[in-house]
LUMKOLDREN-639712 format. One record per residue (C-alpha): residue number from 1; x, y, z; residue in one letter. Coordinates in Angstrom, 2 decimals. Example, Ala and Ser with C-alpha at 12.3 -4.5 7.8 and 13.67 -1.06 7.14 Angstrom:
LUMKOLDREN-639712
<tilum num="1" px="12.30" py="-4.50" pz="7.80" residu="a"/>
<tilum num="2" px="13.67" py="-1.06" pz="7.14" residu="s"/>
END
This chain:
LUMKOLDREN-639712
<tilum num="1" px="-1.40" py="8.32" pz="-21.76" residu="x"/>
<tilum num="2" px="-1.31" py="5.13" pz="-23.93" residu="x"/>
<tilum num="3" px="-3.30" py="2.27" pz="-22.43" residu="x"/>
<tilum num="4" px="-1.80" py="-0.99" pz="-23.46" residu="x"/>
<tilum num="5" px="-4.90" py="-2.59" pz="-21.98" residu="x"/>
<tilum num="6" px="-7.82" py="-0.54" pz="-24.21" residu="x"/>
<tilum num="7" px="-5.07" py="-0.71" pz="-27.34" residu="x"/>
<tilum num="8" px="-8.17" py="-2.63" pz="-29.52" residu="x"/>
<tilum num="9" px="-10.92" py="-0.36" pz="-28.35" residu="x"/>
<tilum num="10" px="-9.29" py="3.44" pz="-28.71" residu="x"/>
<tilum num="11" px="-10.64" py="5.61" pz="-30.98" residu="x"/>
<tilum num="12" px="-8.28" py="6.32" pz="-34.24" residu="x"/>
<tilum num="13" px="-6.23" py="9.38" pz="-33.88" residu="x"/>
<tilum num="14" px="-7.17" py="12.33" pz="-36.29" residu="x"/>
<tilum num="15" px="-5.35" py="12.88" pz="-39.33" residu="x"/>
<tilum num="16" px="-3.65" py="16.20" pz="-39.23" residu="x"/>
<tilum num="17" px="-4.73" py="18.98" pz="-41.66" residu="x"/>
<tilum num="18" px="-3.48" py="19.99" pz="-45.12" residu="x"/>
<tilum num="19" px="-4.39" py="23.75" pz="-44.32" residu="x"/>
<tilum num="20" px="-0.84" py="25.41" pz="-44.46" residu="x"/>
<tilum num="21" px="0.97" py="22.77" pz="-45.99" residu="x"/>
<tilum num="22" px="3.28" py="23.63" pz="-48.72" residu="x"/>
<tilum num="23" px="4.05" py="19.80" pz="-50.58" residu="x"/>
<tilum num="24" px="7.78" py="20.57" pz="-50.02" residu="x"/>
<tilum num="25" px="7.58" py="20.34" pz="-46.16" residu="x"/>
<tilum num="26" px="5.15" py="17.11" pz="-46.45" residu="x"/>
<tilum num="27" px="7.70" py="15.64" pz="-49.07" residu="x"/>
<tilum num="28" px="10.39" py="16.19" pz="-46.89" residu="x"/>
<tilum num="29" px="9.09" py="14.20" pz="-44.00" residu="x"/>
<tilum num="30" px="10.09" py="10.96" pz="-45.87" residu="x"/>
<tilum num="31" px="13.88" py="12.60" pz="-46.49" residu="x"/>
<tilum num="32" px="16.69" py="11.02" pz="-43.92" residu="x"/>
<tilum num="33" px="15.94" py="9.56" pz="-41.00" residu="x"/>
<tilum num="34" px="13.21" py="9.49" pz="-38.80" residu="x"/>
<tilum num="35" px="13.70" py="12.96" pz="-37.10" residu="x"/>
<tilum num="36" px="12.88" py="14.79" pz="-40.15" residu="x"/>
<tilum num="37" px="9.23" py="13.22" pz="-39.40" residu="x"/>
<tilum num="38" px="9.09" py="13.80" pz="-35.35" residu="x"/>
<tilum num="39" px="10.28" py="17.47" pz="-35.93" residu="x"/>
<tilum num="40" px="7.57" py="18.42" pz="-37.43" residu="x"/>
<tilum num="41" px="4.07" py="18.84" pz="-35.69" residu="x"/>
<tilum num="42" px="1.60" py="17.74" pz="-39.13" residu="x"/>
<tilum num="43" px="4.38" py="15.07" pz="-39.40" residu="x"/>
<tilum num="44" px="4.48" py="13.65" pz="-36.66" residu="x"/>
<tilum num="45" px="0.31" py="13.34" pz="-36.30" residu="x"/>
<tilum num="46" px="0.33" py="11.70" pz="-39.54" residu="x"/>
<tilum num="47" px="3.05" py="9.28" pz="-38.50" residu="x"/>
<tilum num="48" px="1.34" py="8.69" pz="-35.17" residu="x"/>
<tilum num="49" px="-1.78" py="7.67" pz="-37.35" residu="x"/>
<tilum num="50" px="0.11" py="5.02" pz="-39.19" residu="x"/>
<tilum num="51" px="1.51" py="3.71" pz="-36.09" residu="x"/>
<tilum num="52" px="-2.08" py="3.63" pz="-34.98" residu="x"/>
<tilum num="53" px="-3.13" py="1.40" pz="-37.83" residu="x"/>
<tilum num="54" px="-0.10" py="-0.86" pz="-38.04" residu="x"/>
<tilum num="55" px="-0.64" py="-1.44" pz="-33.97" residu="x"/>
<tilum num="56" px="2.21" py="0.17" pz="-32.97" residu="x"/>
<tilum num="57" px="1.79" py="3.35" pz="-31.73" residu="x"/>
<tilum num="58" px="2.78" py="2.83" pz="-27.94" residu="x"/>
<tilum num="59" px="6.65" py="2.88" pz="-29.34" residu="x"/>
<tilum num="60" px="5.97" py="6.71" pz="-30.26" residu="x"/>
<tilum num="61" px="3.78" py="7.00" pz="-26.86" residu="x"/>
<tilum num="62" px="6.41" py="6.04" pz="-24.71" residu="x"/>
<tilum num="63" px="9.19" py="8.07" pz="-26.53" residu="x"/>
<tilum num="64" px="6.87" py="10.84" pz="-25.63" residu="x"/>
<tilum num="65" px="6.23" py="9.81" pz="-22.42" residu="x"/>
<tilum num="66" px="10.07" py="9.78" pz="-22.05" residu="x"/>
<tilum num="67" px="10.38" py="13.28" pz="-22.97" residu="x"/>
<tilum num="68" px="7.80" py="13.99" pz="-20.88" residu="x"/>
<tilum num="69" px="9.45" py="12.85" pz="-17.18" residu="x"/>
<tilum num="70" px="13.05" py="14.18" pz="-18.49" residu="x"/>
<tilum num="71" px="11.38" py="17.76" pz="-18.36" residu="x"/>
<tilum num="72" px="9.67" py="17.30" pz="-14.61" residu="x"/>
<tilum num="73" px="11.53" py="19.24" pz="-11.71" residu="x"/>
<tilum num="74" px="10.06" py="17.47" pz="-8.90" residu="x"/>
<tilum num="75" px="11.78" py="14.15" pz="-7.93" residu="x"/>
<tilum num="76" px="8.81" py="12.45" pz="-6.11" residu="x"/>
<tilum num="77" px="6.54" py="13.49" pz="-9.21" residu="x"/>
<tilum num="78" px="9.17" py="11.89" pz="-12.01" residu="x"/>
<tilum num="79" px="9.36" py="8.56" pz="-9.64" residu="x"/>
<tilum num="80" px="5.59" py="8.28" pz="-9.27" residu="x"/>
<tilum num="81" px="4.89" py="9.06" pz="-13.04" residu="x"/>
<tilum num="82" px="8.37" py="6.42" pz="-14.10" residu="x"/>
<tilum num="83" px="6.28" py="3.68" pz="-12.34" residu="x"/>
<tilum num="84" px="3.59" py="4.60" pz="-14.14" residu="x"/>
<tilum num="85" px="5.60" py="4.51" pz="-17.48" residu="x"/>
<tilum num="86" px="6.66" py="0.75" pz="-16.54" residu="x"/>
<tilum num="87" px="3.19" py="0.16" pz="-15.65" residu="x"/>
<tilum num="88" px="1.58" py="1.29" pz="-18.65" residu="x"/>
<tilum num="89" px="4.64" py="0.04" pz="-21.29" residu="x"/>
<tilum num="90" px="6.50" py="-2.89" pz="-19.96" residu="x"/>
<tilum num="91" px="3.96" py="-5.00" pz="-21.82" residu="x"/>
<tilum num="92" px="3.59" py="-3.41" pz="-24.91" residu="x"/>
<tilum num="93" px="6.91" py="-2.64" pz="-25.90" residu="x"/>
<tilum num="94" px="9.17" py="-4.89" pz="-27.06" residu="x"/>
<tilum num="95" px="12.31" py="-4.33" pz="-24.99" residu="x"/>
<tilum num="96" px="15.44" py="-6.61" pz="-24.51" residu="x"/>
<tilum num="97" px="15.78" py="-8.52" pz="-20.87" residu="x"/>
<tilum num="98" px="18.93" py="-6.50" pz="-20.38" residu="x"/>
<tilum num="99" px="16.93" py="-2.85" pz="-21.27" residu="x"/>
<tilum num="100" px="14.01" py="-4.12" pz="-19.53" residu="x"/>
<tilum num="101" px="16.01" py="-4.90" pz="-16.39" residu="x"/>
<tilum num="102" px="17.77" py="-1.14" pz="-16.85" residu="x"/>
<tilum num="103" px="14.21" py="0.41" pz="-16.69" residu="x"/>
<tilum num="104" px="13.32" py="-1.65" pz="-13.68" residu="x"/>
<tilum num="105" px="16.16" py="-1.09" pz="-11.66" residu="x"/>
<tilum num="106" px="15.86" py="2.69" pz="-12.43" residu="x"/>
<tilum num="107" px="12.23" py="2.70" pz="-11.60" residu="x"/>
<tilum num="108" px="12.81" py="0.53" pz="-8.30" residu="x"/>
<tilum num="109" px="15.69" py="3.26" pz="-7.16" residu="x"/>
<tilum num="110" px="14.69" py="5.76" pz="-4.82" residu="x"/>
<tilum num="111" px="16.50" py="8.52" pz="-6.93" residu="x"/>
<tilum num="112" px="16.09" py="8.44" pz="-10.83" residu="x"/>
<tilum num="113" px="19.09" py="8.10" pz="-12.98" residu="x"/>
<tilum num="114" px="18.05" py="8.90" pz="-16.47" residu="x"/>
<tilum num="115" px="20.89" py="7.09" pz="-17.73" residu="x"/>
<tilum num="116" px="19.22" py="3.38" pz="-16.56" residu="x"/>
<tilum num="117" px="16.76" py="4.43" pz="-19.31" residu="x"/>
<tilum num="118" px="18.64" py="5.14" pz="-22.10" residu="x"/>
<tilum num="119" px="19.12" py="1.67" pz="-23.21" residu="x"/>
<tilum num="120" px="15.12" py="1.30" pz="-23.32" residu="x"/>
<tilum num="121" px="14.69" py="4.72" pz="-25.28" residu="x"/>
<tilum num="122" px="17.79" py="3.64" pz="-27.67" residu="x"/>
<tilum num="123" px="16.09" py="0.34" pz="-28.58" residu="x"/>
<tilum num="124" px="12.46" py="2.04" pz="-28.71" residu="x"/>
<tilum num="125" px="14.29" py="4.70" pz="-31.36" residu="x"/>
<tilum num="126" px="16.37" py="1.96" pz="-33.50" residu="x"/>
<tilum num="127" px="13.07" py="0.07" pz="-33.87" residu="x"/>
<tilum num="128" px="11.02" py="3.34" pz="-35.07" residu="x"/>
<tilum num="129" px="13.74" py="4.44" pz="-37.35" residu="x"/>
<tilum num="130" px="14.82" py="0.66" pz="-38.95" residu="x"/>
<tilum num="131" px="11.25" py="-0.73" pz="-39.04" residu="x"/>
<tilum num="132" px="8.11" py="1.42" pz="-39.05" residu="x"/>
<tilum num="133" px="10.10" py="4.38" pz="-40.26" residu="x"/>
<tilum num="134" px="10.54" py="3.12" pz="-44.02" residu="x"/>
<tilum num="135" px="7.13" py="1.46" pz="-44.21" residu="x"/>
<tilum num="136" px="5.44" py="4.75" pz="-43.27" residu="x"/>
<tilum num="137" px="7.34" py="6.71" pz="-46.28" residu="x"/>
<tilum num="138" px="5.53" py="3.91" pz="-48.35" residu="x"/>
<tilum num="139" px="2.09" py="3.73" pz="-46.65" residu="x"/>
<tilum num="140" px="-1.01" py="4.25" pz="-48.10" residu="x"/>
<tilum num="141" px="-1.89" py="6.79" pz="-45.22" residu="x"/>
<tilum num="142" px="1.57" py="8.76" pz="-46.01" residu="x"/>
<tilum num="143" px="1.22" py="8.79" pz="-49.72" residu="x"/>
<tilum num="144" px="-2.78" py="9.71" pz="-50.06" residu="x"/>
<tilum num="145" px="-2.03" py="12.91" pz="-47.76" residu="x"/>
<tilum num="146" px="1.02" py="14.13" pz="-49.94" residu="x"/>
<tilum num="147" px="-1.02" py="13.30" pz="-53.32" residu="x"/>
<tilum num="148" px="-4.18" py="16.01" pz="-51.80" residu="x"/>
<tilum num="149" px="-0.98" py="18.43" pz="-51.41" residu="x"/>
<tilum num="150" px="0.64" py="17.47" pz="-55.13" residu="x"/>
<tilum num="151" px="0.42" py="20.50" pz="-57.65" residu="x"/>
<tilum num="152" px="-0.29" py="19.56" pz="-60.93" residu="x"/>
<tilum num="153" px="2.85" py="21.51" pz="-62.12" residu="x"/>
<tilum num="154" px="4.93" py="18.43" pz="-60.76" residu="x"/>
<tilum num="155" px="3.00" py="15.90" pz="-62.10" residu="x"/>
<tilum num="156" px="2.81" py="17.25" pz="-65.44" residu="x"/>
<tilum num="157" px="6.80" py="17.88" pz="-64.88" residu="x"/>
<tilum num="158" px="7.08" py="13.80" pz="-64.90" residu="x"/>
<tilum num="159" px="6.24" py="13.99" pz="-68.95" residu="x"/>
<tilum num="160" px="9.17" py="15.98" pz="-69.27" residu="x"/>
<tilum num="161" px="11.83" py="14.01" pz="-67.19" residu="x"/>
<tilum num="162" px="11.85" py="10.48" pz="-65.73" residu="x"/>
<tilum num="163" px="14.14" py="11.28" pz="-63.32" residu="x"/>
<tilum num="164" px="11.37" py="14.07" pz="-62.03" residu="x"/>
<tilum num="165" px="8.60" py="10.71" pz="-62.03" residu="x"/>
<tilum num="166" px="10.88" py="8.63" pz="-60.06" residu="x"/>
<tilum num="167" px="12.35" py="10.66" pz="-57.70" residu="x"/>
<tilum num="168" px="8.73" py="11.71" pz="-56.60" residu="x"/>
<tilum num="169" px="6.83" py="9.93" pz="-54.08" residu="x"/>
<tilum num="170" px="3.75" py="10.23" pz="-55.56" residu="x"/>
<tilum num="171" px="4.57" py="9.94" pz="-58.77" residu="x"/>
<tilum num="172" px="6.69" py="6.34" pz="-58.45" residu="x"/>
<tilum num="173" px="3.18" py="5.25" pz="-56.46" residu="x"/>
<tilum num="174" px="1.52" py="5.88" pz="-59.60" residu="x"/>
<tilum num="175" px="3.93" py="4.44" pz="-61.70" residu="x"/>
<tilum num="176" px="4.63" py="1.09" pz="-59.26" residu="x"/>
<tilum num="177" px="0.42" py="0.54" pz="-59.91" residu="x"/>
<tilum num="178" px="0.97" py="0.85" pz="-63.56" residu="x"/>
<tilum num="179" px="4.03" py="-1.45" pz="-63.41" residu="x"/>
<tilum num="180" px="1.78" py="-4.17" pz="-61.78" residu="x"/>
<tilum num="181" px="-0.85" py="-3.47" pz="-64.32" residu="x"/>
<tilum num="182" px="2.03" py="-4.87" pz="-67.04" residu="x"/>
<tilum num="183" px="3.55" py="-7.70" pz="-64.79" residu="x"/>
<tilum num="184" px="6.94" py="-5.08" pz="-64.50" residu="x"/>
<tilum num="185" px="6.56" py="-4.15" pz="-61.07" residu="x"/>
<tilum num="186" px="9.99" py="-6.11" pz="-59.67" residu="x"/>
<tilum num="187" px="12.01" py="-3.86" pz="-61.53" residu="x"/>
<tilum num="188" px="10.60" py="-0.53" pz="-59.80" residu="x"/>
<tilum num="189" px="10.77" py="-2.19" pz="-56.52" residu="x"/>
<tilum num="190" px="14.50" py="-3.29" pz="-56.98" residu="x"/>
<tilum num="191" px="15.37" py="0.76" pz="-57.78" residu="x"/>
<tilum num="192" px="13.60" py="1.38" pz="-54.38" residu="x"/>
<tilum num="193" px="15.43" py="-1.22" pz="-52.63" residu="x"/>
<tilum num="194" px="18.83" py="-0.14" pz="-54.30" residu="x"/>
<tilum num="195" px="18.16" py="3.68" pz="-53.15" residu="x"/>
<tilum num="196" px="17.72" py="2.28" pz="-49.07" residu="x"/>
<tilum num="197" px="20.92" py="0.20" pz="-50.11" residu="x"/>
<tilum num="198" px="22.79" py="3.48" pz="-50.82" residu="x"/>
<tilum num="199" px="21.06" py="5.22" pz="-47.57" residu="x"/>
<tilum num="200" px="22.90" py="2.88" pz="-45.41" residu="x"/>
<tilum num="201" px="26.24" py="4.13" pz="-46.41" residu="x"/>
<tilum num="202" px="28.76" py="4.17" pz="-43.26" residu="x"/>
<tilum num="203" px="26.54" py="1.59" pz="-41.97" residu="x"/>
<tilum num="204" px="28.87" py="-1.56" pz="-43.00" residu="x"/>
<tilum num="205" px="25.86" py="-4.51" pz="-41.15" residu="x"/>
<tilum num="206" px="22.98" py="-3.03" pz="-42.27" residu="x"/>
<tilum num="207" px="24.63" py="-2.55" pz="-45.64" residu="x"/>
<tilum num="208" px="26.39" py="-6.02" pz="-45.78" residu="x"/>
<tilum num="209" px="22.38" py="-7.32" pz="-44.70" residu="x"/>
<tilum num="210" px="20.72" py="-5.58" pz="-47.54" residu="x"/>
<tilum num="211" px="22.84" py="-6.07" pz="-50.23" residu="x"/>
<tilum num="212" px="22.54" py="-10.26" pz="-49.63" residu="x"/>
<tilum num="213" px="18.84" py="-9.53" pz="-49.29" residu="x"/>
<tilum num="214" px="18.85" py="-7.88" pz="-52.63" residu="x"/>
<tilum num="215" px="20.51" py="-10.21" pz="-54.30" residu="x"/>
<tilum num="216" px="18.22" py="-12.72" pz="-52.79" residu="x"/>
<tilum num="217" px="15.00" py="-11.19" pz="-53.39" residu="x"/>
<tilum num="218" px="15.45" py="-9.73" pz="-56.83" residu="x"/>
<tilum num="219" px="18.49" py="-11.20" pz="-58.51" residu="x"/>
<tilum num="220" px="18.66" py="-14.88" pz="-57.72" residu="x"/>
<tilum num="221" px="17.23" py="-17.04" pz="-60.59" residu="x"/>
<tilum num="222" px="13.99" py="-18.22" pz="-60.83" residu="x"/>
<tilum num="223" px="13.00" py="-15.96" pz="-57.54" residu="x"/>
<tilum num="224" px="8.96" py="-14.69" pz="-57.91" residu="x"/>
<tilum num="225" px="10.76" py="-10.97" pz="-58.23" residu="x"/>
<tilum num="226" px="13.73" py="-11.90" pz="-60.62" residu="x"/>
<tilum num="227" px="14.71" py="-9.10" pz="-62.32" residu="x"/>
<tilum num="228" px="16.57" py="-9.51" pz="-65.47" residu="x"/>
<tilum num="229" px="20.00" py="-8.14" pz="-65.72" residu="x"/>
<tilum num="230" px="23.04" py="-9.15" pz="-68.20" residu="x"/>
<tilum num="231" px="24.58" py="-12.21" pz="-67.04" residu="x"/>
<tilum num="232" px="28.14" py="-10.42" pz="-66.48" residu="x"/>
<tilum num="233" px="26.42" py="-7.83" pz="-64.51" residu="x"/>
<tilum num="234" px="25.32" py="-10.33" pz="-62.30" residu="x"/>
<tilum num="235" px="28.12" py="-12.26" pz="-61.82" residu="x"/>
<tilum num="236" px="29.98" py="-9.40" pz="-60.33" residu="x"/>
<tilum num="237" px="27.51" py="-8.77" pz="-57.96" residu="x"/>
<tilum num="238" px="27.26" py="-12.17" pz="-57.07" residu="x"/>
<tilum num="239" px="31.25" py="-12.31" pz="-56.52" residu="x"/>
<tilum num="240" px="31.26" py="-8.81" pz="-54.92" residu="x"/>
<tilum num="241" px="29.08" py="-9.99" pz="-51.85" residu="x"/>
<tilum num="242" px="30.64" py="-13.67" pz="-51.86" residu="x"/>
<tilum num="243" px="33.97" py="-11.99" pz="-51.26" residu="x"/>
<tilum num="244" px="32.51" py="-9.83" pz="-48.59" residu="x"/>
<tilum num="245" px="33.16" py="-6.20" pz="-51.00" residu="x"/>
<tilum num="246" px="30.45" py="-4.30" pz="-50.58" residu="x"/>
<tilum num="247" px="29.94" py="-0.80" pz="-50.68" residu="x"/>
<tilum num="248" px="27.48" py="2.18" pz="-52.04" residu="x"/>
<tilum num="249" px="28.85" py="1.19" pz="-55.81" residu="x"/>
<tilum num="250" px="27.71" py="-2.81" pz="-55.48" residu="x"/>
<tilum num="251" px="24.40" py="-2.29" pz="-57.15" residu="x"/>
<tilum num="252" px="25.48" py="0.87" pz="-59.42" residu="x"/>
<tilum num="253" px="25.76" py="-1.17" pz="-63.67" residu="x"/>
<tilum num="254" px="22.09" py="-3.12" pz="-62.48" residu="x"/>
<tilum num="255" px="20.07" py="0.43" pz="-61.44" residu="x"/>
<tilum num="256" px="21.49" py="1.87" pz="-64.56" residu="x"/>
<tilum num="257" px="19.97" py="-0.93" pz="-67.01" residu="x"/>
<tilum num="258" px="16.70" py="-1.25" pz="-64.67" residu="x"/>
<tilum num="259" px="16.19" py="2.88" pz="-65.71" residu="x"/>
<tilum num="260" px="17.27" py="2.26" pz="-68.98" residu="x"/>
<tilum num="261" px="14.32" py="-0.84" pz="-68.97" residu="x"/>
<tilum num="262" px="11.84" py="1.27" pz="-67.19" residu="x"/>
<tilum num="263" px="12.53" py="4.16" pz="-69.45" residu="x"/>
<tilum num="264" px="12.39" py="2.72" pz="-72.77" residu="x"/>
<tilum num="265" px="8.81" py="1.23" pz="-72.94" residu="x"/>
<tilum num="266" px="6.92" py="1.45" pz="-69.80" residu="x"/>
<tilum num="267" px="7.65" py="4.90" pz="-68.83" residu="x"/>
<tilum num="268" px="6.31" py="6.27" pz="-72.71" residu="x"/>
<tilum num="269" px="3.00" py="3.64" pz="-71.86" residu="x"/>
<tilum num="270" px="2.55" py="5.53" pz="-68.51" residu="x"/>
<tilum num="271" px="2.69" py="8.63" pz="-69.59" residu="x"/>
<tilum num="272" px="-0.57" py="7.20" pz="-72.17" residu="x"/>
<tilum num="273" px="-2.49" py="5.59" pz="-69.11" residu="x"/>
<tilum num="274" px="-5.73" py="5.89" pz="-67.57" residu="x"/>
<tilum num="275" px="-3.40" py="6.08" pz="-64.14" residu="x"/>
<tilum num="276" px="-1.58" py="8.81" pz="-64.68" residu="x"/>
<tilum num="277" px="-3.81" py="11.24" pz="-66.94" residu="x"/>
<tilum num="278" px="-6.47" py="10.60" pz="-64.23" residu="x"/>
<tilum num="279" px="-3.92" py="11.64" pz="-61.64" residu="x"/>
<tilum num="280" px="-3.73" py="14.94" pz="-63.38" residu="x"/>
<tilum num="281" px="-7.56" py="15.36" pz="-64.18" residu="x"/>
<tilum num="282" px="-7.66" py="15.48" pz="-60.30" residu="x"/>
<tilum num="283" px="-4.73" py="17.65" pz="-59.34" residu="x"/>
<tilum num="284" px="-5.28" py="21.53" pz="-58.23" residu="x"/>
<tilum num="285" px="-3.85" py="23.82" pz="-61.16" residu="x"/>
END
C-alpha cells in the first residue's frame, strides 16, 4: 500500500509496455472522462506514473484501496484494513472537514457503512477527473508513449488535412513547439482551451468558470496570451458572458478565425519544418 511517510524515497513506478498496443486504444485514453483511462490496464499504469511524478499518486492509491475493502467478505478484516486506510491516507489526501469527519466516523463504528465513505471517494474522484485528469492528456509522459505508438501513415495524413494535424494528440504537440518557435503559440492554446470549453457542456459552473477564464487569459487586451480576434467578434463575447449567456456556441466565430489564422501561414511553414519532417524520419512505416 501507499506510504504517505516514504512518498520522497519510493522507487518510480514502471512505465507500462507498448507490446500490444494498437495507437487507437492509447489515443483513446485521453477521450471523455477519466474512466476511459482507469478502464484500461496499460492506461491506467501510465496514468499512475504521471501521478507519480506530479506527487500525487496516493489519490489513485486510495481509490484503489477503496475498491479494495468494498470487495472483502469478512467484517473484522474490512474494519482492521479501513483503519489502516485512515492511517495511511488521512494525511495525504486532501479531503474536506465534513468528508474527513464521514471517513472517521465510519472507521470509528463498530460495523462499516460504506456509505460514510462515499463523500471521501466522491471528492478523491472529482479531483482526479477536474485536475490531474486534463494535465495528464497533455503531459510529456502521456504524449512521448503515444508518439513510440504513432504510424507514420497518420502523420503523413496531417499534410493532407489540418483538421487530421489538430485533432491528433501528437501531432498538435508538434505543431504547439513549432508555434512557440514563431511567437504564435497563444492561438493553438486558445483552440485547446475552447475544445475543454465545449467538453463541459451540461455542466452550466464549470462552463460559466471557463468561459470568464478564457476570456481572461486569451482575449482581454494587452494579456501576455492575447489573441487577436476582430473587434466585433469580441465584443459579443465580452457581452455574452457580462449578461451571464453562455453556452457551447460562446466561443464558436473566434475558433473559426483562430483555424483560419493557424491554417493560412503557419500550418504550410510546419508542414516545411525541421519539427515535423524529423517527426516522420523517426516514425515506423
Amino acid at each position: 500500500m501507499f506510504d504517505g511517510k516514504e512518498k520522497q524515497s519510493r522507487d518510480p513506478p514502471p512505465l507500462p509496455s507498448t507490446d500490444g498496443v494498437e495507437y487507437p486504444r492509447a489515443a483513446s485514453w485521453a477521450a471523455g472522462n477519466c474512466a476511459n483511462v482507469l478502464n484500461d490496464d496499460r492506461g491506467k499504469q501510465l496514468f499512475r506514473c504521471f501521478l507519480f511524478q506530479s506527487l500525487a499518486e496516493e489519490n489513485l492509491a486510495f481509490l484503489e484501496a477503496m475498491d479494495k475493502l468494498k470487495k472483502m467478505k469478512s467484517s473484522d478484516e474490512k474494519v482492521a484494513f479501513a483503519r489502516e486506510i485512515l492511517e495511511t491516507y488521512q494525511g495525504s489526501i486532501n479531503l474536506s472537514s465534513s468528508s474527513m469527519k464521514s471517513f472517521r466516523n465510519a472507521v470509528a463504528s463498530e460495523t462499516l457503512d460504506m456509505e460514510e465513505f462515499a463523500p471521501a471517494i466522491k471528492e478523491v474522484k472529482r479531483l482526479l477527473e477536474n485536475d490531474q485528469f486534463p494535465r495528464f492528456r497533455r503531459s510529456d509522459i502521456y504524449l512521448e508513449y503515444l508518439e513510440e505508438l504513432l504510424p507514420r501513415a497518420y502523420a503523413e495524413k496531417w499534410a493532407q488535412s489540418f483538421e487530421s494535424l489538430l485533432n491528433n494528440h501528437v501531432g498538435r504537440h508538434h505543431f504547439r513547439i513549432f508555434l512557440r518557435s514563431i511567437h504564435a503559440e497563444e492561438n493553438l492554446r486558445f483552440w485547446e482551451a475552447v475544445v475543454e470549453f465545449r467538453s463541459s457542456r451540461n455542466k452550466n459552473t464549470a462552463m460559466n468558470n471557463l468561459g470568464r477564464v478564457i476570456l481572461n487569459t486569451y482575449l482581454a487586451e494587452g494579456t501576455a496570451n492575447e489573441v487577436f480576434l476582430p473587434f466585433g467578434v469580441r465584443q459579443v463575447i465580452e457581452r455574452r458572458i457580462h449578461d451571464n449567456h453562455i453556452d457551447i456556441t460562446l466561443f464558436d466565430e473566434a475558433i473559426k478565425h483562430v483555424e483560419q489564422v493557424l491554417r493560412n501561414d503557419p500550418y504550410v511553414r510546419f508542414l516545411q519544418s525541421s519539427q515535423y519532417l524529423d517527426l516522420l524520419n523517426k516514425l515506423k512505416t
